[in-house]
N, C-alpha and C positions, 0 to 999 in steps of 0.2 A: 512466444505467446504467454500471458500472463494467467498466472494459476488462479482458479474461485476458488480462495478461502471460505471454508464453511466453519459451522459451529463445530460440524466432526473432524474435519481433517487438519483445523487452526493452531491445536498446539504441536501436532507432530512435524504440519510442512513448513509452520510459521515459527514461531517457542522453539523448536529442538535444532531448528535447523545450525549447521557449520558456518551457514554463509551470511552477509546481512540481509536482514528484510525489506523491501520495502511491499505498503501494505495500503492501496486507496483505496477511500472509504466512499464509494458514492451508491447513488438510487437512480433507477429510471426517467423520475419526472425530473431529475438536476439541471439545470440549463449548463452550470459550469463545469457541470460532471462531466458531460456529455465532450466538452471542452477538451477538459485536460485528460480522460480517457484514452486517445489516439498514442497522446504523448506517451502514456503508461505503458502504452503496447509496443511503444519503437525502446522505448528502456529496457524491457522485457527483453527483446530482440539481442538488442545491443549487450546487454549483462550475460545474458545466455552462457550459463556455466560460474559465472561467477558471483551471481546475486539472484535471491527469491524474489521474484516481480510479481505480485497479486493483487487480485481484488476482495472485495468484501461488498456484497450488497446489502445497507442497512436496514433494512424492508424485510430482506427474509432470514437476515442473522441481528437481530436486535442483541443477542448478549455480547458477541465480540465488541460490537460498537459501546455497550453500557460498560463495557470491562476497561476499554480507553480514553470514556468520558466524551465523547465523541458527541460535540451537539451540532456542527454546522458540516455540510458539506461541500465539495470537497474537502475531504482533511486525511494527506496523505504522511503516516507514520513510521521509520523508520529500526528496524529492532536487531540487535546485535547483541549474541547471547541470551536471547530472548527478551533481551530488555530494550525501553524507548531509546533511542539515542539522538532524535531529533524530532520532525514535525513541521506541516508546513498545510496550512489551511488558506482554502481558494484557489483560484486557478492560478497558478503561478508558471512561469516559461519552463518549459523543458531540461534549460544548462540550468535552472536551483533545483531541478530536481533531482539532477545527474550530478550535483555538485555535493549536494549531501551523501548521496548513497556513496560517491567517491569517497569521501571523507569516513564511510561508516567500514569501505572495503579493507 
């Protein structure tokens, strides 16, 4: 299951962590959020142990999202040693999503 990143828990389970991040940035009202969501939760699943799978609601943590520039939603970002290492905005299929954090493992 995929972690809510909050404004409190963001740098220790996101920022500090060992393993790579990944980190989707959607809202409520997003029609493609809503989309690519499911996906998020089978990545989640599937990394289990091996990668941070999270959300960020932009609605109720506006400074994470101000912190990555983050204007359009879906926009899901990638962090490895705390830092960006990729990024991928929109709903995009499931294998780029898995193909990046692959790449970030």
């Amino acid at each position: 299951m995929a972690v809510e990143f909050t404004d409190a828990n963001f740098e220790e389970l996101a920022l500090k962590s060992d393993k790579p991040v990944l980190v989707d940035f959607w809202a409520e009202w997003c029609g493609p959020c809503r989309m690519v969501g499911p996906l998020v939760e089978e990545i989640a699943n599937e990394y289990d142990g091996k990668a941070i799978v999270g959300k960020v609601n932009v609605d109720q943590h506006p400074n994470i999202s101000a912190k990555y520039g983050i204007r359009s939603i879906p926009t899901i970002i990638f962090l490895k040693n705390g830092e960006v290492v990729d990024k991928s905005v929109g709903a995009v299929p499931k294998s780029q999503l898995a193909e990046k954090l692959d790449a970030a493992l």
